[in-house]
N, C-alpha and C positions, 0 to 999 in steps of 0.2 A: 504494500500500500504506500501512500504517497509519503513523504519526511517532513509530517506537518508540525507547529507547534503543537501539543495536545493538553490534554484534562487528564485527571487521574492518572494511567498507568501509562497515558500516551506520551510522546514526550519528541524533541525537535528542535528546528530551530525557533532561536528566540528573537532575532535581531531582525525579523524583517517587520519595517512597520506597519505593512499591511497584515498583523495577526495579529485576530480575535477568534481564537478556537471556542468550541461546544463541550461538552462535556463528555465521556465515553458512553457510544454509543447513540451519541447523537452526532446530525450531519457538522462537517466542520469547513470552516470559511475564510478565508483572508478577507480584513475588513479594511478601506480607504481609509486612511490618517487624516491625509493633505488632500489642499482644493489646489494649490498648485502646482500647473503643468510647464512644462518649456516648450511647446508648439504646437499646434496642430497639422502638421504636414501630410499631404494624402496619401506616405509610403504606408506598405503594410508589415506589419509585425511578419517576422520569419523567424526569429532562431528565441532561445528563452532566456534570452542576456536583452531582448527587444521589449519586453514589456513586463510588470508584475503580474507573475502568477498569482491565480486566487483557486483557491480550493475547495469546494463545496457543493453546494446545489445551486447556486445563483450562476448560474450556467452563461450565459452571457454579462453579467458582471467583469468575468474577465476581458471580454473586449472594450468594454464600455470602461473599462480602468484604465485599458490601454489607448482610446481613444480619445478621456477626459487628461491624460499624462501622457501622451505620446511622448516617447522616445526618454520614458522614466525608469524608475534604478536598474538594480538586480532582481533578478528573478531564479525558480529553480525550473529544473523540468521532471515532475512528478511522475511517478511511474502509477499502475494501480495492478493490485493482483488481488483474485480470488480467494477467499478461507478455503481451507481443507474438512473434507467428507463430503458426502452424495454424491451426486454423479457427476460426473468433470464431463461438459460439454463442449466441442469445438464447434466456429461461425456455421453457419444454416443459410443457405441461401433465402432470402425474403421474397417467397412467391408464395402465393397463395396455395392453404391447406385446406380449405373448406372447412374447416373447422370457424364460425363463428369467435372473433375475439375478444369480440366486449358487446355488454347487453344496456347500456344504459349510460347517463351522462350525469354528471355533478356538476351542473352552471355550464362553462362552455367545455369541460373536462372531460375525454369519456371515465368509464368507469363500469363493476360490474366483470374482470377481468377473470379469462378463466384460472383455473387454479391447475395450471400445469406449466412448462418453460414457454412455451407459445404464448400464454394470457401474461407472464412475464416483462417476457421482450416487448410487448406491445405495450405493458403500463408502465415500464422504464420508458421507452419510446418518449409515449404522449405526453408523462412526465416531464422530461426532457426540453419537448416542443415551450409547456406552459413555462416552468420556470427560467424559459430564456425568452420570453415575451417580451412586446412593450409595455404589458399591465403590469411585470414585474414591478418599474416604477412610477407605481401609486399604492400608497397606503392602503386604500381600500381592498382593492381587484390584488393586491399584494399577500395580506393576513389571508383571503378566501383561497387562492391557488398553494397558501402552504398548509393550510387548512385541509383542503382535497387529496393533497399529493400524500401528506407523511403520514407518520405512527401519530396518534394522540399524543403520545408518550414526551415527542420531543417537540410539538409545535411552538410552544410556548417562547422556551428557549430561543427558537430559530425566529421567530417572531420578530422578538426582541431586538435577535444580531441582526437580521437585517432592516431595522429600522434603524437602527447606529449605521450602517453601511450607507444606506441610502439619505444622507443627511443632506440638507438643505446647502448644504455647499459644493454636494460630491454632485448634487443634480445641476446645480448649475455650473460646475465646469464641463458638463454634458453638454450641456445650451439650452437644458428642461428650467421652467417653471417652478418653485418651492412643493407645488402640489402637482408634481411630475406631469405637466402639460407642457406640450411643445409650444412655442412661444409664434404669433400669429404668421401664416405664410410659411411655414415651416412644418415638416413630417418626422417624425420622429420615428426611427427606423429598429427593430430590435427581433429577430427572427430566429430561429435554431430550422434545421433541416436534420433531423437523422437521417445518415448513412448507410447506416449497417449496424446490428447487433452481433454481440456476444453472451451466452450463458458461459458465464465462468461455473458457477457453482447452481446444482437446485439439490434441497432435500425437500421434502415433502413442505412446511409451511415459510422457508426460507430460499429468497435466492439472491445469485448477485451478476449484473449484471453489466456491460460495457456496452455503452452506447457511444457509435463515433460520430462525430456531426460535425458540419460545417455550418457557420451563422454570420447573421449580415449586422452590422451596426451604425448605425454612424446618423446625421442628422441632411436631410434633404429638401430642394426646394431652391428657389431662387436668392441667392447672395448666401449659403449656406458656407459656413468655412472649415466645418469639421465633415464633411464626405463620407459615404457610408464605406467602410471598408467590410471585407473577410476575415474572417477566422477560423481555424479547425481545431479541434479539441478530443477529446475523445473522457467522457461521463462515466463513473465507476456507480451503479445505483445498488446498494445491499436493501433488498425489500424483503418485506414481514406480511406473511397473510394475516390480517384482522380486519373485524370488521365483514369478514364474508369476499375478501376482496384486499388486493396487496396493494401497498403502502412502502412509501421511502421510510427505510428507519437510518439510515446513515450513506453518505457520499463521497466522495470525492473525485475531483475533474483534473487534467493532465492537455498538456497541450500539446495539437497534431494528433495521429501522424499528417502531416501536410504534401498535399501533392508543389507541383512547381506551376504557378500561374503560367496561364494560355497568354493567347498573342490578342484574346477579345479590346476591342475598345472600348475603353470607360465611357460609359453614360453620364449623358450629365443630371445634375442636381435635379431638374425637373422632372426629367425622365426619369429616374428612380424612382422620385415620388409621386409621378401616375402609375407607376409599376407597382408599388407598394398597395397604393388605395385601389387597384383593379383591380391587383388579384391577395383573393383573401388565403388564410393561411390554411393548412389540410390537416390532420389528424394522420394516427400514421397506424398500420395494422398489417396483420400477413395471415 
């Protein structure tokens, strides 16, 4: 698993300023210190010496730390690995099984997920998509998607840390609004794509899972000067069947693996954000 600061018996490094860990067993996070950045420039992060890593569920936080600080400290490059027992799974191709994956929805969340590695990969998946949303920041649509996503157990907590993350300074070196609204003429850009899964680990009410994704961020629209850039990451989700239905009980995210950018022309500000607002975002299932 990743070399995070920890709680209790966890333990790491301590010197970066972006750590504010959870406690064991609950998800854990690199949390923004500083509102100040040295540029915004439209390169994109490539190597983990480019940008602070963050560790947790706040799944695009990471780019969005990297986009509010571009070209800020050190960073590590996190690994993630599976516990040991059940049955060790390797990648599955993502085509469809007939199998049914999910039977119902929590607000805009599916949910309802079957109780096997299939209804798994699918609520790590969707998981995923939500907490690297644009609703991530707002307080509201923020406590309901960590509310959906996790154990009972640990929401409170993660509540908590990410309302200290998402601080009224850290939003506006974003270009957000105090109450994480994009500021007028302006689209505020914040996506996850899952790639591909992994079932590292399932035993019967436990699994964990590696989702790889690549995600968009940045701020769009006319005279915009923070540009939406890419990111790839790859999401460690350890889910808890409860509740009838699984549930994040702990996380942590790693960056890449990353392909090498194409020869596409950048689009401009505009055009991303009619691309945005046309097309809406998908759920993800197999």
């Amino acid at each position: 698993m990743s070399h995070d600061d920890g709680y209790g018996n966890d333990s790491g490094r301590t010197g970066d300023g972006y750590s504010t860990i959870g406690g064991t067993r609950q998800t854990r996070t690199r949390l923004p210190d500083g509102e100040g950045g040295d540029g915004y420039g439209p390169r994109r992060p490539r190597s983990s010496r480019s940008l602070v890593t963050v560790v947790g569920v706040i799944v695009l936080l990471l780019g969005a730390i990297a986009f509010a600080n571009m070209g800020g400290g050190d960073g590590d490059k996190d690994g993630t690995s599976g516990g040991s027992g059940g049955s060790q799974a390797g990648a599955a191709p993502t085509a469809a099984t007939g199998t049914k994956p999910v039977t119902g929805k929590n607000g805009q969340i599916p949910s309802g997920f079957a109780h096997d590695e299939q209804g798994a990969q699918s609520a790590a998946s969707n998981f995923a998509v939500a907490l690297g949303s644009a609703d991530m920041f707002s307080p509201a649509s923020r406590q309901a998607i960590v509310q959906t996503t996790h154990d009972p157990s640990v929401v409170d907590k993660l509540v908590t840390d990410l309302n200290t993350a998402y601080s009224p300074g850290f939003l506006k070196n974003v270009g957000l609004n105090q109450d994480g609204s994009a500021p007028d003429g302006l689209t505020f850009v914040s996506r996850t794509i899952p790639v591909g899964t992994k079932v590292v680990d399932h035993s019967g009410d436990a699994a964990t899972v590696e989702v790889w994704c690549t995600g968009l961020v940045g701020m769009a629209g006319q005279g915009s000067t923070k540009p939406v850039t890419e990111t790839w990451f790859t999401i460690s989700e350890k889910l808890k069947w409860t509740g009838n239905d699984w549930k994040i009980e702990s996380s942590s995210q790693a960056e890449g693996p990353t392909p090498v950018s194409g020869d596409n022309r950048a689009s401009s500000a505009d055009e991303i954000a009619g691309a945005v607002e046309g097309y809406g975002g998908f759920v993800y299932a197999r």
